[in-house]
N, C-alpha and C positions, 0 to 999 in steps of 0.2 A: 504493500500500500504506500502509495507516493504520501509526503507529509504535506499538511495543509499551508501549502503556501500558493500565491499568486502567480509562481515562475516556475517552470519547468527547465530544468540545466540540460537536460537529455530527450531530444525528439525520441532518441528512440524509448522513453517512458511511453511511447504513445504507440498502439497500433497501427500496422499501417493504415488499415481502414479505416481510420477516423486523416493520417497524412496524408492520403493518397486525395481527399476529397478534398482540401482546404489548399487555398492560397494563400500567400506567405503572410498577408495583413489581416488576413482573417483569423492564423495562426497569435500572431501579435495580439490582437486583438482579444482574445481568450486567452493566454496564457504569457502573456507580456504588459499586464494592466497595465503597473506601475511603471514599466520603463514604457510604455508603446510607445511617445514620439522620439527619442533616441533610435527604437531600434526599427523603425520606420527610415528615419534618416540615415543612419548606416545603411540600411537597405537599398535604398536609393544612390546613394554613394556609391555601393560595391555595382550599379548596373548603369553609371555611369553615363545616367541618357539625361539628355537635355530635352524638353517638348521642343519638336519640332526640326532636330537631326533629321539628315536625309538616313543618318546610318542608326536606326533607335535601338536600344541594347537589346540581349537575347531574354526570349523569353519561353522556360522552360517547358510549363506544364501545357498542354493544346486542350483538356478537359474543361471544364467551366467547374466553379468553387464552389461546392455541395451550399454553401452559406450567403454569397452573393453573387450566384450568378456570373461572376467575373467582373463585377462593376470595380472592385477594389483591385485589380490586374494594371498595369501598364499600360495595357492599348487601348481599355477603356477609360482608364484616368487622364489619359493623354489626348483622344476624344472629348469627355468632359471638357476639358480648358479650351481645345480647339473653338469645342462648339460657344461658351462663355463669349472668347474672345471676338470673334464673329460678331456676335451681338454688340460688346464693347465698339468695335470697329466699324458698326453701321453706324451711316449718315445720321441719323435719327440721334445716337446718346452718342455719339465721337465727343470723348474728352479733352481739353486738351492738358493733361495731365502725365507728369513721367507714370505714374501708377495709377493702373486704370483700376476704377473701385465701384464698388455696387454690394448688396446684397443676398445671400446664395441662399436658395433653397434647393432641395433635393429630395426629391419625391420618389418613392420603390416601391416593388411591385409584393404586394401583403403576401404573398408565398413566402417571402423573407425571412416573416415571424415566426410562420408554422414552422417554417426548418428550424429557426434559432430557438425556439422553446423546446422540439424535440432532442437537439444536440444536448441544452442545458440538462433538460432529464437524464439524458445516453449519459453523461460526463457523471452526474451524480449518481446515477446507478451502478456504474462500472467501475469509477474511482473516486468513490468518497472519502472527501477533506481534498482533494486537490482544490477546487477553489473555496474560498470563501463564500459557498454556495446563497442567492436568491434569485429564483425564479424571473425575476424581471428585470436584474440586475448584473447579472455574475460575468454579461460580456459590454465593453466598449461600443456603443451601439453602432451601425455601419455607417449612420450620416456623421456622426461626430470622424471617425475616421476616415470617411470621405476627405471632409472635408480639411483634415489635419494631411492627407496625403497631397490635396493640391497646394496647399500654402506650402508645404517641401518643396512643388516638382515648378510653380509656377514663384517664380518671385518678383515677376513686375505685377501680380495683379493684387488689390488690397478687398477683401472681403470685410464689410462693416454692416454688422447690422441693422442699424440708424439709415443707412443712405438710401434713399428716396427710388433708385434705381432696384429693382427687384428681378432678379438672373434665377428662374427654374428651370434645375436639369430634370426632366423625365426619364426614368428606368423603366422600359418596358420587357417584360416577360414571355414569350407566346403562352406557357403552357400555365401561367398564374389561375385561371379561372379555375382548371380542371385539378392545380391543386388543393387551390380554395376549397373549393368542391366537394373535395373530401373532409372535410369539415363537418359539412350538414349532417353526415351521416352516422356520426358520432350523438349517439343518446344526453339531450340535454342542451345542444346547441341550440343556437336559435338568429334568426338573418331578419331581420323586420321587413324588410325587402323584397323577399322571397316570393312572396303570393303577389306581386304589382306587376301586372303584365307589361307593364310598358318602362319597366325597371331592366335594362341592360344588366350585364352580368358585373361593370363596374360601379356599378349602384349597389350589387346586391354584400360582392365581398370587398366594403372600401376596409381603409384602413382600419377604424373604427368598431366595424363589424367584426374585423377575422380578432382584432387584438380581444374582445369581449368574447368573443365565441372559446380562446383560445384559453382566458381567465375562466371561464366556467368548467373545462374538462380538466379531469383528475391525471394524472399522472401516468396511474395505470390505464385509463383510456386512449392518451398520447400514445402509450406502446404498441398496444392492442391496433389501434389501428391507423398506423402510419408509419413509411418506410424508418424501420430504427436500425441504426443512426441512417441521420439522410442520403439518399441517395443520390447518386452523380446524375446533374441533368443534361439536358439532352441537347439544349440550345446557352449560349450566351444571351445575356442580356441586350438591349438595342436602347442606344440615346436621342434625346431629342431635348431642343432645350428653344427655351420664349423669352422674354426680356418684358415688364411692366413696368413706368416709370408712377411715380405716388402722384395725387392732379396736384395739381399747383392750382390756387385760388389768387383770382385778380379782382381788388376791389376799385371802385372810382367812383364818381359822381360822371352822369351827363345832361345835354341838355341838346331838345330835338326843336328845330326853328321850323318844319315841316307839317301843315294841315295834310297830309297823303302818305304820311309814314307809320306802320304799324311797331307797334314794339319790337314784335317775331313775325317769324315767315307766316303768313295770312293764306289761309287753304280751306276752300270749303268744296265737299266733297274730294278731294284730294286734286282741286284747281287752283292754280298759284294767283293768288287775286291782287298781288303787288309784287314789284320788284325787286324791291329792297325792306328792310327793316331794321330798326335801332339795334336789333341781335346782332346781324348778319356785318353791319358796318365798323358797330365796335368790335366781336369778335374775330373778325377775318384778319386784320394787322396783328393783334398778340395771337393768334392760334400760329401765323407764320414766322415769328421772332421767335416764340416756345417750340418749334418746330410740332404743333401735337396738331392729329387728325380731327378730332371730335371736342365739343365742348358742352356746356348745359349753361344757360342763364338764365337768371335770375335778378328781383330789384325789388326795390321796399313800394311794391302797387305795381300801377299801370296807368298809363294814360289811353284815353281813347285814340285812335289813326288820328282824328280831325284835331285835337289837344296839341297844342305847343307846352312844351316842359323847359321851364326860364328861370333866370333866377341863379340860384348857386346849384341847381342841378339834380336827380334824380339818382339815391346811389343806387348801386347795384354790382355782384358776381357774374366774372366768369370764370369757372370749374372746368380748367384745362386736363383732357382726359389722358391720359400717358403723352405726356410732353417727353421732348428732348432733353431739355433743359431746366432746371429748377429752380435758378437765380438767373437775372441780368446784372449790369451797372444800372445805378439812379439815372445816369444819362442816356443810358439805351431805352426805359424805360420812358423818360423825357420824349425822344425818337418817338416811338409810339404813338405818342400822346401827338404829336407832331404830325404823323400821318394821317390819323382819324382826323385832327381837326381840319386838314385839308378841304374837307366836304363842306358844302355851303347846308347839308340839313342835320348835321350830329355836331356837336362839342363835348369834351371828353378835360377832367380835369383831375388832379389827385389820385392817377394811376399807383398803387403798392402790390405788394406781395401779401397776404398775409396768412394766420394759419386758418387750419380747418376750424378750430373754437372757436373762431373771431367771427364764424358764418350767423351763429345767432344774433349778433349783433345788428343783421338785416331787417331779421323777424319780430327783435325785443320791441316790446309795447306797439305794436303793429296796428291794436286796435285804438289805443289812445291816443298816435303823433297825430298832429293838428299841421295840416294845406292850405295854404292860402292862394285863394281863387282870383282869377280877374277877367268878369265876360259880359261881350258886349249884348246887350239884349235888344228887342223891338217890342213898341206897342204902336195901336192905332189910335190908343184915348191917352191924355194928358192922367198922371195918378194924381192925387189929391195933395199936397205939400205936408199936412198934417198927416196921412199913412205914410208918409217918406220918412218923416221925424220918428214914428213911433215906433218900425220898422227900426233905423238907424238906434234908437234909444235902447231897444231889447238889449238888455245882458247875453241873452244865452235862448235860445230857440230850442228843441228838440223834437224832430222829427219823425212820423212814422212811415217808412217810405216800403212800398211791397215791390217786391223783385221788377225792374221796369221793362214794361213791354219790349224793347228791344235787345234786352239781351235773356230774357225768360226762355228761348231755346237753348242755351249753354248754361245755365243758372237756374240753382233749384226756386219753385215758388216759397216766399220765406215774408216776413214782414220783419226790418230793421229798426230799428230806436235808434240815429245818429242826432249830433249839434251840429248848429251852425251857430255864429256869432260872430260881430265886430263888424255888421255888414254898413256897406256904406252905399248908394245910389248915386251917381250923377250924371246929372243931362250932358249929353253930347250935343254941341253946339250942329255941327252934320246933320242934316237931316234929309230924306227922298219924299218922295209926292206922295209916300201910300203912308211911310211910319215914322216913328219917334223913336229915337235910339238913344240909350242910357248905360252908361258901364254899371255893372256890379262889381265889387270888391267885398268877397267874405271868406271868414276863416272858419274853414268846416272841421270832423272829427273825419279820418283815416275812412274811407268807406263809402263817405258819403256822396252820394247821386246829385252832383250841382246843376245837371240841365232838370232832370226831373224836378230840383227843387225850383226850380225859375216857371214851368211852365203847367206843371201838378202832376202832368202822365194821365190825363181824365181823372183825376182825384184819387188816384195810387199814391202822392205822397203829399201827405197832410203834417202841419202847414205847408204852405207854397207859397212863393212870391208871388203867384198872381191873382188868388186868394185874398193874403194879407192887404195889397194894393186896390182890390176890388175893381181890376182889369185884367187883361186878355193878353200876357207877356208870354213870349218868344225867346228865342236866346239864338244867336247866330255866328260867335265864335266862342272860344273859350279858351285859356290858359291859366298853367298852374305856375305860380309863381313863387313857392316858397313848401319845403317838405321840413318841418321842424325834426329833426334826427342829424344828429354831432356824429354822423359818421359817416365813412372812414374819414381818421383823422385829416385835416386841410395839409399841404406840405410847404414849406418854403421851399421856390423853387426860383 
């Protein structure tokens, strides 16, 4: 009986059938706990290959490694970083950095566990006290070793887990499903999956599943029924690998000088009913600075297409979806802002970066910031100078206004309670053959319907300006001219 320690001085303590099946870092890795990245490095050393030699060192065993597949081999490690680098070197994240750096995951194919849990059993069944025996413990697991064999073989590349850049290598298996598989059949398992017809066989044994499936069978059932110790497979593993950069969030104020511009793209029945929109203008210049394909925005409301948005601006995100890039300079940024305002219908101000927490900041107090309005109305009758005064004199209005007939297709029917207040009337000197034209200037609550309140909607929202007036007013343009919300911060520029 070998004595309970974590190193074995002599391979040949080991049968060959358990050598003949394992690769040298899967060997390490089980019975090299303490020293494994020394003797990973040695290892590497004595094969004296560099990634990416025309002449790569020899490599002895031609079987694939009962325990991974051959993914901890040479030609697949050497693979792995190929494919990494690839990614690093696309147009899209090209750093310019002596060390290219990103975040690694590494994803294996769940036959992994079943082998590594049955070996753990084999090892403790056959030679008890060689390791410091636990079931879910007692090896260096393969990603950690993974990824301690590339930081050896690659040294220009820095793997951090913080960096926004997100590099998964894929381990695909052919024969993973049918070993999964063997699983079910063992009394007591269980796959949630199993009975959903339209569950693929990687839904049924994910990771998750087989580790839980594997937690429930007893030891004696591990033996019973599954190749002990594992057997040599039949295929190597196969890689693939994707690149995800984390979004980057752009916040700013803007402001739309345009009655014919929609926020976002304008589509009914899926017919493009304008050509441009305040999305498409501001995001199109940062989606190609950030180099990223796709984006999402958003902004604290909306204004109508026929609305001017004035004033110090309308903020709003845009949620850059796997960008290139994750920071610019203040000045590049500046650029930006430079391009957009090129256009004679968008103005863009206080471009930043900021983080993902800072997004509530769009939504917080949403229903209580107070807008201040400025619209020109029509009448055919002169109003009374005393309803003007008393109108003007109200503190605080509160209105009941039910979902308004023109946008009650998109919007559920509902009845709102908003204010309005600080309203002010004045006659417009201008006038045509048919009407009387008068600005409004009032400071509403977040929500509130201001042409509805000017004209009633047929008495859908009570009070109304035309009501109050005790005439027949119109409204025929309108602007917003002030969103009370201190955010994002203004910048000295």
């Amino acid at each position: 009986m070998v004595s309970n320690s974590d190193t074995i001085n002599n391979e040949d303590d080991l049968p060959e059938s358990i050598q003949s099946r394992l690769c040298e870092i899967c060997y390490f890795r089980i019975w090299e706990r303490n020293n494994f990245t020394s003797k990973v490095e040695d290892y590497f050393l004595s094969k004296k290959t560099e990634v990416g030699d025309e002449k790569p060192g020899k490599h002895i065993k031609t079987n694939p490694c009962c325990l991974c597949f051959g993914l901890l081999t040479l030609p697949l490690l050497e693979q792995s970083i190929l494919l990494i680098k690839q990614i690093l070197n696309n147009d899209k994240y090209k750093q310019d950095l002596e060390r290219k750096q990103c975040c690694l995951s590494f994803s294996i194919p769940p036959a992994i566990f079943i082998r590594e849990a049955v070996l753990k059993v084999f090892i403790k069944d056959k030679y008890e006290g060689l390791l410091d025996f636990e079931r879910k413990s007692a090896f260096i697991t393969i990603k950690e070793s993974w990824r301690t064999c590339l930081e050896q073989l690659a040294n220009d590349l820095k793997f951090d887990d913080n960096n926004p850049l997100r590099i998964t290598v894929t381990a695909l298996y052919i024969d993973n499903n049918e070993e999964c598989k063997q699983l079910s059949h063992i009394p007591g398992t269980y796959f949630p999956n199993a009975n959903k017809k339209s569950a693929g066989p990687e839904y049924i044994y994910s990771r998750a599943s087989v580790l839980n499936a594997i937690g429930s069978i007893s030891e004696e059932d591990l033996k019973k029924n599954l190749p002990f110790p594992p057997s040599i497979p039949q295929h190597f593993a196969t890689l693939t690998a994707s690149g995800k950069h984390d979004s980057v969030f752009i916040a700013g104020r803007y402001n739309k000088y345009s009655r014919n511009l929609s926020q976002t793209p304008w589509t009914i029945d899926g017919v493009r009913k304008s050509d441009l929109s305040v999305d498409e203008l501001l995001s199109g210049p940062i989606k190609s600075v950030f180099r990223a394909e796709h984006h999402n925005f958003s902004s604290s409301g909306r204004e109508d297409v026929d609305v001017r948005m004035l004033g110090s601006g309308r903020p709003f995100i845009v949620e850059l979806i796997d960008p290139g890039l994750s920071d610019i300079l203040f000045e590049k940024m500046r650029s930006i802002e430079c391009d957009i305002n090129n256009s004679s219908l968008v103005k863009v101000r206080d471009l930043q970066i900021i983080s993902k927490n800072e997004i509530k900041n769009l939504k917080e107090g949403e229903e209580e910031k107070k807008k201040t309005y400025k619209a020109l109305c029509i009448t055919k009758q002169v109003p009374a100078p005393e309803a003007i005064m008393k109108i003007q004199n109200s503190e605080r209005l509160v209105l009941e206004q039910k979902t308004p007939i023109r946008v009650l297709h998109r919007r559920p029917l509902a009845i709102r309670k908003r204010a309005v207040e600080n309203i002010k009337l004045t006659k417009v000197p201008k006038e045509t053959q048919d009407f009387l034209m008068y600005e409004l200037e009032v400071t509403t609550q977040a929500g509130t319907y201001v042409k509805e309140f000017v004209h009633g909607d047929f008495g859908r929202t009570n009070p109304n300006l035309s009501d109050l007036l005790g005439i027949e007013m119109d409204i025929v343009a309108l602007d917003v001219l002030n969103i009370e919300i201190d955010w994002p911060p203004a910048l000295n520029q």
